[in-house]
C-alpha positions in Angstrom: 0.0 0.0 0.0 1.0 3.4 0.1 1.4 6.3 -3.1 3.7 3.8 -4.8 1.5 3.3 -7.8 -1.6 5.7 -9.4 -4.3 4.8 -5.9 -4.7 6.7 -3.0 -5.4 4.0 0.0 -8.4 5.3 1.3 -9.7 3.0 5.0 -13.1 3.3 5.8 -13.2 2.1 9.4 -16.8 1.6 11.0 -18.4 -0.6 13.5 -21.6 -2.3 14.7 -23.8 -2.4 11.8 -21.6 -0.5 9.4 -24.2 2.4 8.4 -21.8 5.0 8.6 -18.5 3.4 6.4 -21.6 2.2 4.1 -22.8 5.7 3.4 -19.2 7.1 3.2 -18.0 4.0 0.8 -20.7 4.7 -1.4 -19.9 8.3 -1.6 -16.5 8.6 -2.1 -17.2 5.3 -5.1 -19.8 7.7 -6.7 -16.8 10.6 -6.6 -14.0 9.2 -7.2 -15.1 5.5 -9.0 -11.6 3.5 -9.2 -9.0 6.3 -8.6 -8.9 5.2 -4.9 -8.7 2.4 -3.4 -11.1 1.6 -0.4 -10.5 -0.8 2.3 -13.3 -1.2 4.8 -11.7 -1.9 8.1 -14.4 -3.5 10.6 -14.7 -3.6 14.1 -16.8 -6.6 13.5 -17.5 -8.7 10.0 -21.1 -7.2 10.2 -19.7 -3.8 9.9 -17.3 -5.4 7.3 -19.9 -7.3 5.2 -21.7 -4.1 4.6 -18.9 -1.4 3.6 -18.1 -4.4 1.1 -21.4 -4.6 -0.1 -21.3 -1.1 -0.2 -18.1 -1.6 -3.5 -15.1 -1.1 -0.7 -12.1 -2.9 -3.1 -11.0 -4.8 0.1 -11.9 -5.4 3.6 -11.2 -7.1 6.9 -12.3 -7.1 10.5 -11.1 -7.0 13.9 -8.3 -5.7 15.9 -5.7 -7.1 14.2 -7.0 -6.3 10.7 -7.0 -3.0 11.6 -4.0 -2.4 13.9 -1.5 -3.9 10.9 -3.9 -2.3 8.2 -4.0 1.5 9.0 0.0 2.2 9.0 -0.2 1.7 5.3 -2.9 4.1 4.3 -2.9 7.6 2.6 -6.3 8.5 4.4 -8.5 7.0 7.2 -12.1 8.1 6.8 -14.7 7.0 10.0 -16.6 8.3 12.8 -15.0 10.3 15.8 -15.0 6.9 17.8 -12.1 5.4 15.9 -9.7 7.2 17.8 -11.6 6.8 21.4 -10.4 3.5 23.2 -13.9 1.5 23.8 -16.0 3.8 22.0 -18.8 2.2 19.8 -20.2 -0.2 22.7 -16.6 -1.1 23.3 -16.0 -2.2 19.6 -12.9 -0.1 19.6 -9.8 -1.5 21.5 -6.9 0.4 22.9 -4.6 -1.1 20.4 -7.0 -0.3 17.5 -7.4 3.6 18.5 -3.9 3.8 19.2 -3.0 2.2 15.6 -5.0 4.5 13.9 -3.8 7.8 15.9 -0.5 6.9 15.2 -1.3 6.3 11.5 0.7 9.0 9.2 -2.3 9.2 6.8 -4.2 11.9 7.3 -7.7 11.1 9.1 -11.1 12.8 8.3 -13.2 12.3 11.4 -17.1 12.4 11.2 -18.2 13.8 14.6 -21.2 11.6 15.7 -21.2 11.9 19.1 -20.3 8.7 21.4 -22.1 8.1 24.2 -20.2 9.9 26.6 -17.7 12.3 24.4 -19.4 15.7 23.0 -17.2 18.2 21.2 -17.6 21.6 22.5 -19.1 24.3 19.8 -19.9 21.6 17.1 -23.2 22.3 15.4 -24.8 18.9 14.7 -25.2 18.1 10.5 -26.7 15.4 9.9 -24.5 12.6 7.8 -25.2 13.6 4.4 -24.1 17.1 4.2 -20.8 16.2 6.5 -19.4 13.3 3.9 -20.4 16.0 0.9 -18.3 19.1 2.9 -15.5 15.5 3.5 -15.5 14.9 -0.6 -15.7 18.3 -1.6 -13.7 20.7 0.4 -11.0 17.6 1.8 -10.6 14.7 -0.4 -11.1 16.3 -3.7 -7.5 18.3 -3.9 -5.9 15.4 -2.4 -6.8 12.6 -4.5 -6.4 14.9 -8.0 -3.5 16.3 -7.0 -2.3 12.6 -6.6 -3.7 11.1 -9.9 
């Protein structure tokens, strides 16, 4: 992985049923079709089977999968709770939100709040219009620029 050849890595991380990395999967397909490559990372296969249904190129699940995984990507997409030790009913481990903090790629958080973590003078937006202001004002420049 990595900018060796012409794809951006792109890891879509999600958990529980997968709704979010869905949505986000079939967003950044519709912009971008096969200039990036997505790998959905699961917390569990659930949330795995679904980003895949959802045209991820690759994915896997669990801690492992995701600890060795998100090293090697240009960009980590997912919700806020990817980097909060047992957020998501505990889906996320430790070593999983450490491995992804200490990722180089660059990490576009969607702020939907976990059950006990609020961020201070965030207005809420609902999903859609967050991954639209993620494609358009964030990924766009980066992934042309790197075509």
């Amino acid at each position: 992985m990595g900018g060796h050849d012409c794809h951006m890595y792109i890891c879509v991380i999600d958990g529980q049923g997968g709704g979010i990395g869905s949505v986000i999967i079939k967003k950044l397909k519709e912009a971008f079709d096969e200039s990036v490559e997505i790998i959905a990372l699961g917390t569990n296969a659930i949330a795995t089977a679904q980003m895949l249904k959802a045209r991820a190129n690759r994915g896997a699940s669990g801690e492992n999968a995701i600890v060795r995984t998100v090293g090697q990507a240009d960009i980590i997409v997912g919700p806020m709770g990817i980097v909060l030790a047992h957020a998501m009913m505990g889906e996320v481990t430790p070593p999983m939100a450490e491995a992804v903090a200490a990722s180089p790629a660059r990490k576009f958080l969607i702020p939907i709040s976990q059950e006990n973590v609020e961020i201070i003078g965030l207005t809420p937006t609902p999903l859609p219009p967050l991954i639209e202001t993620l494609i358009e004002k964030h990924l766009k420049e980066l992934i042309e620029k790197d075509v």
